[in-house]
KEBA-149133 format. One record per atom (N, C-alpha, C): residue number from 1; x, y, z; residue in three letters. Coordinates in Angstrom, 3 decimals, padded with zeros to 6 digits. Example, Ala and Ser with C-alpha at 12.3 -4.5 7.8 and 13.67 -1.06 7.14 Angstrom:
<vodrens>
1; 013.190; -005.690; 007.800; ALA
1; 012.300; -004.500; 007.800; ALA
1; 013.200; -003.300; 007.800; ALA
2; 012.850; -002.250; 007.080; SER
2; 013.670; -001.060; 007.140; SER
2; 012.900; 000.030; 007.870; SER
</vodrens>
This chain:
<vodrens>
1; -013.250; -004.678; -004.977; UNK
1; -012.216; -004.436; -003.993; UNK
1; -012.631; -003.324; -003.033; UNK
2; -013.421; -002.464; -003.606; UNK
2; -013.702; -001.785; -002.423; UNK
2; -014.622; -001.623; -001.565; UNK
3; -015.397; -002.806; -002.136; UNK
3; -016.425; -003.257; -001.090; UNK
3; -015.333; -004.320; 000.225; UNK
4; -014.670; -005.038; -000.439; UNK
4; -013.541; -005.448; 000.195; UNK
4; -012.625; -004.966; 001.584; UNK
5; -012.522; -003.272; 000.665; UNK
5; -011.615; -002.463; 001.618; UNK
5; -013.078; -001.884; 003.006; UNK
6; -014.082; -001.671; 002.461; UNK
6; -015.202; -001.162; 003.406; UNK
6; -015.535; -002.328; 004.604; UNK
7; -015.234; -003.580; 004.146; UNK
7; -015.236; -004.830; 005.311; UNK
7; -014.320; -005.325; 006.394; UNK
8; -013.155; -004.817; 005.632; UNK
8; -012.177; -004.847; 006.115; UNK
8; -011.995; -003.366; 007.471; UNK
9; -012.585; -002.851; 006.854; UNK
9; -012.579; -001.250; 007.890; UNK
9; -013.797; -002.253; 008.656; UNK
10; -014.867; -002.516; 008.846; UNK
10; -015.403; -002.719; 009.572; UNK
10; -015.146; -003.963; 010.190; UNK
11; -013.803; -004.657; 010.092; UNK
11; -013.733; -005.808; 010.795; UNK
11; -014.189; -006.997; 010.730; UNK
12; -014.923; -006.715; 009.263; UNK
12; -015.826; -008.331; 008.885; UNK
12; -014.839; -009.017; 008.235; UNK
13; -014.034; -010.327; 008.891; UNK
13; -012.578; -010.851; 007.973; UNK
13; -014.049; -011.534; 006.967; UNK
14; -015.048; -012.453; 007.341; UNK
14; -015.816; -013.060; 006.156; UNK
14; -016.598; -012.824; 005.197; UNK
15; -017.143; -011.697; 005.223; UNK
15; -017.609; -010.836; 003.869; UNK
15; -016.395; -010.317; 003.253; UNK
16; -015.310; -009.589; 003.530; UNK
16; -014.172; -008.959; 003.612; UNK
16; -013.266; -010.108; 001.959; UNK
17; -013.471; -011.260; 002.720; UNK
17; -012.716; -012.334; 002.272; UNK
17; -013.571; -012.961; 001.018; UNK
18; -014.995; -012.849; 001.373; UNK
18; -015.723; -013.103; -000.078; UNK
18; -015.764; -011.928; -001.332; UNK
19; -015.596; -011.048; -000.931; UNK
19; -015.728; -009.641; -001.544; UNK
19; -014.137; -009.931; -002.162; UNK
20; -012.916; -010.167; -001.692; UNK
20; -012.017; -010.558; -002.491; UNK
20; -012.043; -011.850; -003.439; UNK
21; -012.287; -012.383; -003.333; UNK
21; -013.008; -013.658; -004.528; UNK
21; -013.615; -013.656; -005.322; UNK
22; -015.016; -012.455; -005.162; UNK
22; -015.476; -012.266; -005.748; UNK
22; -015.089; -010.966; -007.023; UNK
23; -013.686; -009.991; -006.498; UNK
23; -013.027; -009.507; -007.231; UNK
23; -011.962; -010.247; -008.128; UNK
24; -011.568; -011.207; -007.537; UNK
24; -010.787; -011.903; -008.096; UNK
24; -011.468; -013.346; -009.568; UNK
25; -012.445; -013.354; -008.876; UNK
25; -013.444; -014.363; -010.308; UNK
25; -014.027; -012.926; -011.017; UNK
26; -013.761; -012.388; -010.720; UNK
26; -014.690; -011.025; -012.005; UNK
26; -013.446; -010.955; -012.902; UNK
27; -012.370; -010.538; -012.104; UNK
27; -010.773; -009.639; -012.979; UNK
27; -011.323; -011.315; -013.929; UNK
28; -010.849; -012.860; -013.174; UNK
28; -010.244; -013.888; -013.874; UNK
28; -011.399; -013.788; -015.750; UNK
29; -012.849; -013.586; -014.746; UNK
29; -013.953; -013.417; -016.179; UNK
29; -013.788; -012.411; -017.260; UNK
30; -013.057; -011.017; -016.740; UNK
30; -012.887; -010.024; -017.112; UNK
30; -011.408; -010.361; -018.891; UNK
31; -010.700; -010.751; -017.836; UNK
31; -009.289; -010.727; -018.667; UNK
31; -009.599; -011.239; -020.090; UNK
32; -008.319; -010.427; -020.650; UNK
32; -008.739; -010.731; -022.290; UNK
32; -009.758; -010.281; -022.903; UNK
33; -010.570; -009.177; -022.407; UNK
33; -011.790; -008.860; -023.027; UNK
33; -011.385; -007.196; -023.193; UNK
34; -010.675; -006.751; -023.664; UNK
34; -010.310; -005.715; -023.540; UNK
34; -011.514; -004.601; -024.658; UNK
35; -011.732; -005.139; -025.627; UNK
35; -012.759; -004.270; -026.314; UNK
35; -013.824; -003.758; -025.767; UNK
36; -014.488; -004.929; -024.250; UNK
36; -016.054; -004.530; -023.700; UNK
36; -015.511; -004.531; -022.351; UNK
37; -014.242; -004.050; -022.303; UNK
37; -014.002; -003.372; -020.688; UNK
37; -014.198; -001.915; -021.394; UNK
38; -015.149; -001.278; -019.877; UNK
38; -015.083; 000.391; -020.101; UNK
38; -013.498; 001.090; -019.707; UNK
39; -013.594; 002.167; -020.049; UNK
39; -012.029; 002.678; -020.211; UNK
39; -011.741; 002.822; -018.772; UNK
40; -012.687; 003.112; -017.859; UNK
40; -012.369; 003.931; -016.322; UNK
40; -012.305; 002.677; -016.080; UNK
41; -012.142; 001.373; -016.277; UNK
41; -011.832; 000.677; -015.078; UNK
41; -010.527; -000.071; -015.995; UNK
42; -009.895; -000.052; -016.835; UNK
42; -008.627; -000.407; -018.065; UNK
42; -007.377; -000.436; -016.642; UNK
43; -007.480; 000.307; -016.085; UNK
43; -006.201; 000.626; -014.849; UNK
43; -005.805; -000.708; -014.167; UNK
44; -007.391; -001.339; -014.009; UNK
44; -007.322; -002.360; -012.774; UNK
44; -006.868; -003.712; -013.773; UNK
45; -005.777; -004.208; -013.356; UNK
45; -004.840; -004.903; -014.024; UNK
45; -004.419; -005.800; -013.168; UNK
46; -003.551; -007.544; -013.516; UNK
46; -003.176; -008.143; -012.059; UNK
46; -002.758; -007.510; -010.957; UNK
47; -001.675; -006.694; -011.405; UNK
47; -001.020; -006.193; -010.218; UNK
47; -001.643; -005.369; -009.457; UNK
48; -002.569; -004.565; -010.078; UNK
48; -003.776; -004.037; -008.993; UNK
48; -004.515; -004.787; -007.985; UNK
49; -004.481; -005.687; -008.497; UNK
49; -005.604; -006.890; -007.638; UNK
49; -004.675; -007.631; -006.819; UNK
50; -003.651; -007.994; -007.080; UNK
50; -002.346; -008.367; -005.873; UNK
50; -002.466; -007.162; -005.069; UNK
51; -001.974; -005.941; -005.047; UNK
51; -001.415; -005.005; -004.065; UNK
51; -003.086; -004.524; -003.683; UNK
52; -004.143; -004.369; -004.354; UNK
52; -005.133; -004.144; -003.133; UNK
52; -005.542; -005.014; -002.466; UNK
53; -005.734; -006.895; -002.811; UNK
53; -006.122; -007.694; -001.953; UNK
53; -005.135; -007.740; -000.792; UNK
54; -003.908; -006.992; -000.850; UNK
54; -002.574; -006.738; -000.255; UNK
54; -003.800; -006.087; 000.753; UNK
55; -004.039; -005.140; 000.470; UNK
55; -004.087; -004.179; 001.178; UNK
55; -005.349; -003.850; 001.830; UNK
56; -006.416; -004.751; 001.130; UNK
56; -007.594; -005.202; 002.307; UNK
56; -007.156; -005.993; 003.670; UNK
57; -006.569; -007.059; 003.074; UNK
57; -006.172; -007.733; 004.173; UNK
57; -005.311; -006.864; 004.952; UNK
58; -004.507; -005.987; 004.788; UNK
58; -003.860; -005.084; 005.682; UNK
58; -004.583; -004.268; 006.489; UNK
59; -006.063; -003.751; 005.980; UNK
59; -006.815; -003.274; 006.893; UNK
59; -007.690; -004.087; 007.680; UNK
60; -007.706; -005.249; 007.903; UNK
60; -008.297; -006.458; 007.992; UNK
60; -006.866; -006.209; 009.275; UNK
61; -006.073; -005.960; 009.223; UNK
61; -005.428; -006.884; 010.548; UNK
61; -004.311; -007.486; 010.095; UNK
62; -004.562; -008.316; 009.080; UNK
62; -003.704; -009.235; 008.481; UNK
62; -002.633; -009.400; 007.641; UNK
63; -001.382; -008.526; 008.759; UNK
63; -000.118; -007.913; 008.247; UNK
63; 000.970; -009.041; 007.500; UNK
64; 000.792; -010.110; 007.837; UNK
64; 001.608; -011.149; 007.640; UNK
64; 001.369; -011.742; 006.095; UNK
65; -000.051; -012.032; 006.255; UNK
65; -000.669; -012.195; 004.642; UNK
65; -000.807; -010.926; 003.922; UNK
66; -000.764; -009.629; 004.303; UNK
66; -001.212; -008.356; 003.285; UNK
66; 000.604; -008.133; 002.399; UNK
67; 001.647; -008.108; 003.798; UNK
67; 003.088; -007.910; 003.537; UNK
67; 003.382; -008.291; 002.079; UNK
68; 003.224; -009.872; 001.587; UNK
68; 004.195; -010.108; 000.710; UNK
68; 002.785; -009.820; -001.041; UNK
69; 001.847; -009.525; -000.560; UNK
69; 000.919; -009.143; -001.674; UNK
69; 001.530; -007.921; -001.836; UNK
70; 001.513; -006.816; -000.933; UNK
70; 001.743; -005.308; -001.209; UNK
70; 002.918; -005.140; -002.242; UNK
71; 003.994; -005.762; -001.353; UNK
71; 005.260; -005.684; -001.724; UNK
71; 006.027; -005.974; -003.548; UNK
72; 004.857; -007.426; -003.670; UNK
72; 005.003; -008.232; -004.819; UNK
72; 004.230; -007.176; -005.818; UNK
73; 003.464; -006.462; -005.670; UNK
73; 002.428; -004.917; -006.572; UNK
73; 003.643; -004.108; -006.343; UNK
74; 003.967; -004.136; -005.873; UNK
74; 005.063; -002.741; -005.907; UNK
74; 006.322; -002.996; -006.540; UNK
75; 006.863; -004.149; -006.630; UNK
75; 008.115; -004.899; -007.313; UNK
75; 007.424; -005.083; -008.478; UNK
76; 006.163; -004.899; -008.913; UNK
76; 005.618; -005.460; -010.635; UNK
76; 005.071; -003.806; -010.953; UNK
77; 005.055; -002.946; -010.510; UNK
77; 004.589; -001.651; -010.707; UNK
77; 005.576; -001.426; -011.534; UNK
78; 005.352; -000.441; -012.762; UNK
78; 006.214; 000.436; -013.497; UNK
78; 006.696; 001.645; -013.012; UNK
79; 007.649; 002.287; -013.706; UNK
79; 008.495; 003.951; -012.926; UNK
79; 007.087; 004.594; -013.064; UNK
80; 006.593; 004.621; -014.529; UNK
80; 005.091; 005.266; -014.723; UNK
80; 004.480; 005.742; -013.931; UNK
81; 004.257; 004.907; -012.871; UNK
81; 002.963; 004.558; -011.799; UNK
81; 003.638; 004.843; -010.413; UNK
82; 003.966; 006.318; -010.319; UNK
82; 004.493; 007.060; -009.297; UNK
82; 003.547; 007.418; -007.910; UNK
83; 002.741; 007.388; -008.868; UNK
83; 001.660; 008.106; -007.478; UNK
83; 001.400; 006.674; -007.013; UNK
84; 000.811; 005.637; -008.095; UNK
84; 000.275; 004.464; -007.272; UNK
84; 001.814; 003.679; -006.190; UNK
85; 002.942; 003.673; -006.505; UNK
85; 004.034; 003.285; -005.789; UNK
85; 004.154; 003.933; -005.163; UNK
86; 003.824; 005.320; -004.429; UNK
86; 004.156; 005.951; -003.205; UNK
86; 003.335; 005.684; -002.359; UNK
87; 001.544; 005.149; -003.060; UNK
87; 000.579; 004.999; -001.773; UNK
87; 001.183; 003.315; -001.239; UNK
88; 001.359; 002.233; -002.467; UNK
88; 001.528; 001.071; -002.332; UNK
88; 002.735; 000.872; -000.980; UNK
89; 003.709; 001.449; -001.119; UNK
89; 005.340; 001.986; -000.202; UNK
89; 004.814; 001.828; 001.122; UNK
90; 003.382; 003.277; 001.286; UNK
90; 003.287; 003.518; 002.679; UNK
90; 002.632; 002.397; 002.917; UNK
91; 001.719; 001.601; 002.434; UNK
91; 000.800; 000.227; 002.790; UNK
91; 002.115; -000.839; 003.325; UNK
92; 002.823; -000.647; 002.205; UNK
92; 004.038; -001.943; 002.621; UNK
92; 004.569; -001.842; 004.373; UNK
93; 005.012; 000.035; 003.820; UNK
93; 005.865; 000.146; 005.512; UNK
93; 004.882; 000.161; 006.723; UNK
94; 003.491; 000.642; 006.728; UNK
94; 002.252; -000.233; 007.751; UNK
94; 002.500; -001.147; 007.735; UNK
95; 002.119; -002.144; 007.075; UNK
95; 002.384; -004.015; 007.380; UNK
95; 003.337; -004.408; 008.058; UNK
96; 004.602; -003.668; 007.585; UNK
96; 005.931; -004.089; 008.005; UNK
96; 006.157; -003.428; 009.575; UNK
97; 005.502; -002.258; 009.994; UNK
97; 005.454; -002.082; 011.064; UNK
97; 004.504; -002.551; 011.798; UNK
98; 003.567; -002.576; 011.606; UNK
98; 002.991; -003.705; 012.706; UNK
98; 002.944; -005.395; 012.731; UNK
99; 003.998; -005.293; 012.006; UNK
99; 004.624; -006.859; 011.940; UNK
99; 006.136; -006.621; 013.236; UNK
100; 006.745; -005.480; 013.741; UNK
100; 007.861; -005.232; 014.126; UNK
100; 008.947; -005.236; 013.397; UNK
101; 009.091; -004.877; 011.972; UNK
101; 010.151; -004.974; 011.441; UNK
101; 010.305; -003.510; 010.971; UNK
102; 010.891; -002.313; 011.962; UNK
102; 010.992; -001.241; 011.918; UNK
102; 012.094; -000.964; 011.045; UNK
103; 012.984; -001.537; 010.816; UNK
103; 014.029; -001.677; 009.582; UNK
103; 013.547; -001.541; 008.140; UNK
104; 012.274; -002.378; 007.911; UNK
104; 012.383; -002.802; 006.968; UNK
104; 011.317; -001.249; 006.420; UNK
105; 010.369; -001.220; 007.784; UNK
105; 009.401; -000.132; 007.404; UNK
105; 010.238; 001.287; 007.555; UNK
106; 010.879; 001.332; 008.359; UNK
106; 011.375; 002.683; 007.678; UNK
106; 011.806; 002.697; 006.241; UNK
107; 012.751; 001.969; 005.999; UNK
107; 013.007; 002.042; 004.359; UNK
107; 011.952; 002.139; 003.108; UNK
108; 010.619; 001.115; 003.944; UNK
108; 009.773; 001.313; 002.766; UNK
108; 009.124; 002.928; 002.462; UNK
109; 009.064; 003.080; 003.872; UNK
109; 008.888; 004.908; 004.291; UNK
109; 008.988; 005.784; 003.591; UNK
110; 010.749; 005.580; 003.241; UNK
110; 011.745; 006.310; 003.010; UNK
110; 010.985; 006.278; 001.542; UNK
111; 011.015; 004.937; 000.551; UNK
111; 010.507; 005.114; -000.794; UNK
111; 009.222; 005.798; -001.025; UNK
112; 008.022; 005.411; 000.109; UNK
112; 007.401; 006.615; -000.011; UNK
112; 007.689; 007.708; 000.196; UNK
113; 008.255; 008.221; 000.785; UNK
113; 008.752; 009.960; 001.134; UNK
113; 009.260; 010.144; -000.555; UNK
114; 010.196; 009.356; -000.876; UNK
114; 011.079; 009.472; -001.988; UNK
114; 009.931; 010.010; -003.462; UNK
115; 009.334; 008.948; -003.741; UNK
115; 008.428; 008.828; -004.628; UNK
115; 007.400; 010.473; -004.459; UNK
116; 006.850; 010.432; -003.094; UNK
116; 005.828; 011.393; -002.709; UNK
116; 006.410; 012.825; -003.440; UNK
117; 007.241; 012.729; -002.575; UNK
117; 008.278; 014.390; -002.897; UNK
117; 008.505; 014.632; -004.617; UNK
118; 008.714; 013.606; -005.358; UNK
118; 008.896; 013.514; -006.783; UNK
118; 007.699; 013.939; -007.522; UNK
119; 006.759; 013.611; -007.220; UNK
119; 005.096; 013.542; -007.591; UNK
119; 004.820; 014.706; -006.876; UNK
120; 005.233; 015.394; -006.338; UNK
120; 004.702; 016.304; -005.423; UNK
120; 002.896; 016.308; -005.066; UNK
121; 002.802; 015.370; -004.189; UNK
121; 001.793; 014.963; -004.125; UNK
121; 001.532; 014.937; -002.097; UNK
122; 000.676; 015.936; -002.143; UNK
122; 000.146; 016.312; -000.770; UNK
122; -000.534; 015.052; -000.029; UNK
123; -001.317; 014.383; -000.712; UNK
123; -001.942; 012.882; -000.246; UNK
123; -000.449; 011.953; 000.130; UNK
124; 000.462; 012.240; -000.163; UNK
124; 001.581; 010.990; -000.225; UNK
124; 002.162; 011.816; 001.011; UNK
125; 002.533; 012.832; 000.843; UNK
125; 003.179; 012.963; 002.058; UNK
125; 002.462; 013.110; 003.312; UNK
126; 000.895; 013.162; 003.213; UNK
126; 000.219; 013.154; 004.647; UNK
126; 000.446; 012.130; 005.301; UNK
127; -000.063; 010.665; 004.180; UNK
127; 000.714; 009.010; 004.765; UNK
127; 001.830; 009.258; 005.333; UNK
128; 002.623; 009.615; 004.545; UNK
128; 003.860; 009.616; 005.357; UNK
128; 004.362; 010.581; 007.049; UNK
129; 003.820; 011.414; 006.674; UNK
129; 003.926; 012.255; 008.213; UNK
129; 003.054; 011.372; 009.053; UNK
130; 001.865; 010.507; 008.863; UNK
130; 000.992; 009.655; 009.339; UNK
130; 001.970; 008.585; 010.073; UNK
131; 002.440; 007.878; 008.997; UNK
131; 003.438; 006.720; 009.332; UNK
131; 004.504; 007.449; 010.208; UNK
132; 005.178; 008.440; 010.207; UNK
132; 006.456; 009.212; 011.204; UNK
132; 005.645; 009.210; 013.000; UNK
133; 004.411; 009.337; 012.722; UNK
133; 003.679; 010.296; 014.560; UNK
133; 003.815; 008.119; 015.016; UNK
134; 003.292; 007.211; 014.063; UNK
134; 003.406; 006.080; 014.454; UNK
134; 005.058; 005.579; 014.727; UNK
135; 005.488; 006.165; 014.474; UNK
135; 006.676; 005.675; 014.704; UNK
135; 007.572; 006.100; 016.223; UNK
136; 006.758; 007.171; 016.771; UNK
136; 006.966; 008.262; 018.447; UNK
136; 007.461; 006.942; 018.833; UNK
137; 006.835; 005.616; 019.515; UNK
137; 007.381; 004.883; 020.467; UNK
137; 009.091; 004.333; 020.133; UNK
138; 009.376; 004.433; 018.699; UNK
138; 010.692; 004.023; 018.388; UNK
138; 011.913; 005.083; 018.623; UNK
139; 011.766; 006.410; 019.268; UNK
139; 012.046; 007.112; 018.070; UNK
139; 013.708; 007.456; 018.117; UNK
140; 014.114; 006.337; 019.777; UNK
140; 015.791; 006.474; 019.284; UNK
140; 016.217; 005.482; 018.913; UNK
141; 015.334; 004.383; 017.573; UNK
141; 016.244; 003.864; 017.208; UNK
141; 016.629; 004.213; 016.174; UNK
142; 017.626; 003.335; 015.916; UNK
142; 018.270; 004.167; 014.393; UNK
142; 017.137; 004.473; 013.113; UNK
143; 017.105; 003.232; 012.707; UNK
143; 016.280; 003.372; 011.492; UNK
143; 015.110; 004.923; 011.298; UNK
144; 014.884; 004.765; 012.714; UNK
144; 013.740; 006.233; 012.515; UNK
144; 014.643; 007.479; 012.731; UNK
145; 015.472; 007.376; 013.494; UNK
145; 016.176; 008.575; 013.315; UNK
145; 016.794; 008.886; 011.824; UNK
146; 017.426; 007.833; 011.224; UNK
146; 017.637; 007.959; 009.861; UNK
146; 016.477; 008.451; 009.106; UNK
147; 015.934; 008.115; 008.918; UNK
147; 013.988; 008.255; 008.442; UNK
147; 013.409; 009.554; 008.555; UNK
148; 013.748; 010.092; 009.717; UNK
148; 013.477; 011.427; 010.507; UNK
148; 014.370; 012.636; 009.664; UNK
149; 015.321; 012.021; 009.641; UNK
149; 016.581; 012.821; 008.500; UNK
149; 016.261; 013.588; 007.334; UNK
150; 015.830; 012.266; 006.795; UNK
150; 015.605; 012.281; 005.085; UNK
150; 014.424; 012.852; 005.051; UNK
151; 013.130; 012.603; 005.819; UNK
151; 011.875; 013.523; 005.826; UNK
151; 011.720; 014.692; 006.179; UNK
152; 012.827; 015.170; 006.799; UNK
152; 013.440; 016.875; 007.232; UNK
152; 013.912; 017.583; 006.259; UNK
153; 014.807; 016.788; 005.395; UNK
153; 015.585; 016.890; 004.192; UNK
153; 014.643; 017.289; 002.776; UNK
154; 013.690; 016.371; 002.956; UNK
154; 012.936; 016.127; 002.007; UNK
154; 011.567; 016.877; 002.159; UNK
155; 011.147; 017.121; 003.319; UNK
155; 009.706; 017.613; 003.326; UNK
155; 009.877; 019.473; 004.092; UNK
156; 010.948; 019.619; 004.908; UNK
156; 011.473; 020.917; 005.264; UNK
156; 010.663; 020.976; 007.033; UNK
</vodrens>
């Protein structure tokens, strides 16, 4: 996958797209072998491989197909997995904003801000102040003014 995510930064959708296949026939070879998996890679689990192929394709461009991968990793994520649901949140509310659904991405925002602030985690809230400067061209509509609120509230 993260040869995946490195193709995707460089704009190659067809290496990009084999590099996910080829993560995806490793996990499929992988599964069930839990004794001769090494421990540092035990993390990477389906839902890992949904929400990052989510999220190659999101750096790839491809907000429409990354949207309902991200989203579907983040609805199968546990409370546990705080830090990974605050980065997954801000990926969702990217997609969702450059899809135009500023509604939907502020809210996802908002769960990152939410999550970030809980975890107190400096990486989560940079995304998020990241995702707020993208948001300048909106910024009297509601949703971001609401958004704007809670990250005042929440971050000081």
């Amino acid at each position: 996958m993260r040869e995946a995510f490195a193709h995707a930064t460089l704009r190659d959708a067809s290496a990009c797209k084999q590099a996910i296949d080829r993560s995806r026939d490793s996990f499929e070879c992988a599964r069930g072998r839990t004794d001769e998996t090494p421990s540092w890679v035990r993390y990477f689990d389906e839902t890992k491989l949904i929400v990052d192929t989510g999220i190659a394709l999101a750096r790839l461009g491809e907000a429409p197909r990354a949207e309902p991968l991200i989203a579907e990793g983040l609805r199968r994520e546990t409370s546990g997995q705080q830090r990974g649901r605050a980065l997954h949140a801000f990926w969702l509310a990217s997609t969702q904003l450059e899809q135009g659904k500023l509604g939907d991405a502020c809210h996802s925002a908002g769960l990152a801000l939410g999550l970030s602030t809980v975890i107190d985690s400096p990486r989560g809230a940079g995304h998020v102040r990241e995702f707020h400067r993208r948001l300048a061209p909106y910024a009297r509509e509601a949703p971001v003014i609401r958004f704007e609120q809670r990250m005042r509230e929440s971050l000081g």
